[in-house]
C-alpha positions in Angstrom: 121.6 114.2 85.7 124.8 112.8 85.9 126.0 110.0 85.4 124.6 107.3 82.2 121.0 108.2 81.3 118.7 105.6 81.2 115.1 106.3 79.2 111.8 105.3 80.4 111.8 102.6 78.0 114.4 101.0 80.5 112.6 101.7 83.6 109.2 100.0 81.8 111.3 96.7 80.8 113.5 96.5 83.8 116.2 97.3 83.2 117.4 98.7 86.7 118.7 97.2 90.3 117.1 96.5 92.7 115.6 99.2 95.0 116.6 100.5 98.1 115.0 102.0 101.0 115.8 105.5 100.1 116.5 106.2 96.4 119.2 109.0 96.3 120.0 108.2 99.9 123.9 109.3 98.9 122.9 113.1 97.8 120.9 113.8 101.6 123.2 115.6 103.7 121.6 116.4 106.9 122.8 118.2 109.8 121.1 118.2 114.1 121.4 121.1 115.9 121.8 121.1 119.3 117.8 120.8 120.9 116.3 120.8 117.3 115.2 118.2 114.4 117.3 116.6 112.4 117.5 118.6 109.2 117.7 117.4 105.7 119.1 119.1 103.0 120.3 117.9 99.3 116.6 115.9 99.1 116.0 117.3 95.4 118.7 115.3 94.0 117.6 112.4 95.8 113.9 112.7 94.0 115.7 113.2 90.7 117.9 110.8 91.2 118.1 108.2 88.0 117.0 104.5 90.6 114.2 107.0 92.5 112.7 108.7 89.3 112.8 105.2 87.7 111.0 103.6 90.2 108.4 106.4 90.4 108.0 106.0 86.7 107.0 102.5 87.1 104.9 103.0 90.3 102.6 104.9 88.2 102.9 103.0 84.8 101.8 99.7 87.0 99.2 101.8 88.4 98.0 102.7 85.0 95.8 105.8 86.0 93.3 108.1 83.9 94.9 110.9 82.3 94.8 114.5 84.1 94.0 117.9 82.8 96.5 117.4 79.8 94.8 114.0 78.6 98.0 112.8 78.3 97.9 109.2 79.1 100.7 106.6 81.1 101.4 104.9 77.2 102.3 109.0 76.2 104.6 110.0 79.0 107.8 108.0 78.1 108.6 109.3 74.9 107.4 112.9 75.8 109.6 112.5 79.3 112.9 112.3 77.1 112.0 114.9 75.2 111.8 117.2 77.8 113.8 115.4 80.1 116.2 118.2 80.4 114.5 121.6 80.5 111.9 120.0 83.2 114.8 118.0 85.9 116.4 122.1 85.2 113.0 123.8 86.2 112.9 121.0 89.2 116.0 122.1 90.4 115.5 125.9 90.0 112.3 125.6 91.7 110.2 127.2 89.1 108.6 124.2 87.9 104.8 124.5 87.5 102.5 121.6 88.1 99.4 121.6 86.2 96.0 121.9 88.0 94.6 118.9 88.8 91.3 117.5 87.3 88.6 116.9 89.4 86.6 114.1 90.0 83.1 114.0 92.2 82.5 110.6 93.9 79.5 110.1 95.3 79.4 109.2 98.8 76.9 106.2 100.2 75.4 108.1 102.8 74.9 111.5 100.4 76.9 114.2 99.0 80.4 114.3 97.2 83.8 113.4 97.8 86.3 115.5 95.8 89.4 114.0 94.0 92.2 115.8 92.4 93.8 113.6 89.5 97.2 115.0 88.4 98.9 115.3 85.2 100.2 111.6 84.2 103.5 113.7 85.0 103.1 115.3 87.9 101.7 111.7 89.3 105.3 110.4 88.2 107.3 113.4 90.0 104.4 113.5 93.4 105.2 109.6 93.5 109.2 110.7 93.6 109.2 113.1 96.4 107.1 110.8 98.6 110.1 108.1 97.9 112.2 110.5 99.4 110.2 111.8 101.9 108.4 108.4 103.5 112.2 106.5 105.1 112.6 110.4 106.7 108.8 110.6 108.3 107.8 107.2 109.1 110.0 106.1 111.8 108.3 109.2 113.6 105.1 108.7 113.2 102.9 107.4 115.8 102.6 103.2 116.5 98.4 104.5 116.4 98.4 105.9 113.3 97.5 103.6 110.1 96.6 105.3 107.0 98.3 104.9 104.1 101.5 103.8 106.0 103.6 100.8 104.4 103.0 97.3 106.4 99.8 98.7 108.1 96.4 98.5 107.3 92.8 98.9 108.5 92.7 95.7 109.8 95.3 96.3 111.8 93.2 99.7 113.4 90.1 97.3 113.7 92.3 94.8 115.8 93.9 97.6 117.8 90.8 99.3 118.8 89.4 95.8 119.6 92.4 95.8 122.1 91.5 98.4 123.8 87.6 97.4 123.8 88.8 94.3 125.7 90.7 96.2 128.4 88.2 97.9 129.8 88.1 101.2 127.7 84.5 100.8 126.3 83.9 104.8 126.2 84.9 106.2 122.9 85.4 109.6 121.2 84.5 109.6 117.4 86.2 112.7 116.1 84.8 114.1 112.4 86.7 116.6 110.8 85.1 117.9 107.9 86.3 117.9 104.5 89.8 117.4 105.8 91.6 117.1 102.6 90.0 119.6 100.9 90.6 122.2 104.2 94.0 121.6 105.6 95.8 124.8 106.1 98.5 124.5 103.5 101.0 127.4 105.4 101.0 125.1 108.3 101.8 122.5 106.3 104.8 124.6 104.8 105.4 125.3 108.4 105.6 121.6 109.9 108.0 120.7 106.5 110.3 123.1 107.2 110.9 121.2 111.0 112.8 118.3 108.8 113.2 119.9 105.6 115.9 122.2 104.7 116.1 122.1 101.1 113.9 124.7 99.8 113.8 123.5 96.2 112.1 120.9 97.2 109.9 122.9 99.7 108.9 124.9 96.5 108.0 121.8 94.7 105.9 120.6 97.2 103.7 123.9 97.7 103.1 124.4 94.0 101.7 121.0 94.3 99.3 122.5 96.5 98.9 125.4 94.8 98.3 124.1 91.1 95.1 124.6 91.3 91.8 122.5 90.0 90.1 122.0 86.7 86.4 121.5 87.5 83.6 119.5 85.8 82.5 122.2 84.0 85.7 123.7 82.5 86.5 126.4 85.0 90.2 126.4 86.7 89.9 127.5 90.7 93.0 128.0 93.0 94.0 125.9 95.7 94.5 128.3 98.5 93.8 126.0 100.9 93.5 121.5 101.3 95.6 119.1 99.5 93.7 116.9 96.8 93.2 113.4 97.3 93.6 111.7 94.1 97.7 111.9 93.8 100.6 109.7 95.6 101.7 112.7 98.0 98.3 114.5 99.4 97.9 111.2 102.0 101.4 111.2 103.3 101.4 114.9 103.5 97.8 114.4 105.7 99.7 112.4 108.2 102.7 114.6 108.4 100.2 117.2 109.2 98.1 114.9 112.0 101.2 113.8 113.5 100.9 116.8 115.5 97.7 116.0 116.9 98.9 111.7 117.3 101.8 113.6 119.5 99.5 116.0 121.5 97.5 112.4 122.2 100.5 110.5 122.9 101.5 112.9 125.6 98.5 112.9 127.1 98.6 109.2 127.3 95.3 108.6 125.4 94.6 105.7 123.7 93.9 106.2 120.3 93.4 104.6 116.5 93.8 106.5 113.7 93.3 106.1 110.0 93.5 108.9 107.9 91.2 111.4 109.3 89.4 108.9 111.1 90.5 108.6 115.0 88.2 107.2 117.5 89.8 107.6 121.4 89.3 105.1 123.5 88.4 106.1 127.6 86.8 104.7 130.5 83.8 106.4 131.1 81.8 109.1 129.9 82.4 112.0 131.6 86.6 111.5 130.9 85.2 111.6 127.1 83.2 114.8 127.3 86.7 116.5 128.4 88.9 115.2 126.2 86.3 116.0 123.5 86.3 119.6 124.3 90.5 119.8 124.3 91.4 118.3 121.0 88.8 119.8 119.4 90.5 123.2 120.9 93.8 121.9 119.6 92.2 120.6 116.1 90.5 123.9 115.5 93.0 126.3 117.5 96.1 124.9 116.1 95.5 123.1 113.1 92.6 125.7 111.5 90.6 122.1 111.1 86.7 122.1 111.2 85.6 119.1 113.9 82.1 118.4 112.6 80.4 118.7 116.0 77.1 116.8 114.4 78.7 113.7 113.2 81.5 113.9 116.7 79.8 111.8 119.3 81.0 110.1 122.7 79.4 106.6 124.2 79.9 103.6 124.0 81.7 101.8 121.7 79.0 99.3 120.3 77.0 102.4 119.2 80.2 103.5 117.2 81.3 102.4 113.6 84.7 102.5 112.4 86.0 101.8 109.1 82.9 100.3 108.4 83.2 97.9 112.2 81.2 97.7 115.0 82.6 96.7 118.6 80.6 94.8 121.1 80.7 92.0 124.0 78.8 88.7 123.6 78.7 85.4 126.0 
């Protein structure tokens, strides 16, 4: 890096200015060609940059996390960060750094079975937290005003009062989309294939798909490949998810549906049953045609609204 080094004994006590919206934000160089995305290159500087790496650093110290597959813990990263500092920001660059698989972690479910989570090394946590830094002031003025998962100034509360809107308009018909195990099946090529719309920096490209690709220690010892899903558990698998379903909020958006969406929940919003059964059938075609996603047809249900949860909320009409 150039420039003065700081350690991460100065990012832990403070010793910093203040943050900006993009950390790096002088290293992007981006370049729009005519009828195509903007383009951004020079992003791998910006995550390694001395404000963005600092502030990762104490994202995940505040955060205080379990240790991953290494057991190294947050109070054992700082001094073993400078003494590798070098060799890993020149592996970073070169774009043959290696992440380590990720541990997993059932969680039980209320209503039966598993969810899976993917805890990173304390490391890889620190450099996951970095890129999405980088990455979030480049995706989220794009994303749709109906999506709000994991999004900074949104919430679920907000997706409550927005589907209550259109409850109260006269849109009391609703399609409940289920994908199944949508972290854990997301088609990482066509992830690869949606970054490389915005990104042009391909060391940072590489960075992000060994992410994907690190593989996962299991309960019982065994390391498995990651061919396929991103793991919920570090800072960059949820907004990767919604740089992925930003293609279906779009396809939505054209069509002029009315829509929430909060991770991989989404319930549509239409005025009558029959308009539901047909918009069922086309995004499931465009979920399972285009984005090689699994719509559980089970748990995927049109009617009305007050026979619908979501996020845990029930609409209906009294007096």
């Amino acid at each position: 890096m150039q420039g003065k080094q700081k350690t991460t004994e100065s990012y832990r006590s403070g010793d910093r200015a203040e943050p900006e919206a993009l950390s790096g934000a002088d290293s992007i160089a981006y370049t729009k060609p005519d009828g195509k995305e903007t383009l951004y290159d020079g992003l791998i500087e910006a995550v390694l940059s001395e404000k963005n790496l600092g502030e990762a650093f104490r994202q995940v110290v505040a955060n205080h996390g379990a240790p991953g597959s290494d057991g190294m813990t947050v109070e054992q990263l700082p001094a073993w960060f400078e003494r590798n500092r070098t060799v890993l920001t020149d592996k970073i660059r070169k774009g043959t750094y290696k992440p380590l698989p990720v541990r997993r972690k059932e969680i039980p479910k209320p209503n039966g079975g598993v969810r899976n989570l993917g805890i990173p090394s304390v490391f890889d946590r620190v450099l996951q937290q970095a890129v999405a830094q980088v990455l979030v002031p480049i995706y989220e003025p794009t994303f749709s005003e109906s999506s709000y998962g994991f999004r900074p100034g949104r919430s679920a509360q907000d997706a409550i009062l927005q589907a209550k809107t259109y409850f109260e308009e006269g849109y009391g018909t609703v399609v409940d989309l289920d994908l199944e195990k949508f972290f854990d099946t997301l088609n990482q090529d066509i992830l690869m294939n949606i970054l490389r719309e915005r990104i042009a920096d391909k060391s940072l490209l590489r960075l992000i798909k060994s992410f994907l690709r690190s593989g996962v220690v299991m309960p019982d010892g065994i390391v498995r490949q990651t061919r396929e899903g991103s793991p919920q558990g570090g800072p960059l698998s949820p907004l990767l998810s919604n740089i992925y379903l930003d293609k279906f909020d779009k396809l939505l958006e054209s069509r002029g549906l009315r829509f929430c969406r909060y991770a991989d929940d989404c319930m549509i919003f239409v005025r009558s049953q029959r308009s539901g059964e047909r918009v069922r059938e086309s995004v499931t075609r465009f979920l399972e045609g285009k984005l090689r996603l699994k719509v559980n047809q089970e748990k995927t249900a049109v009617g009305p609204a007050y026979m619908v949860k979501f996020l845990g909320f029930r609409l209906y009409r009294t007096k």
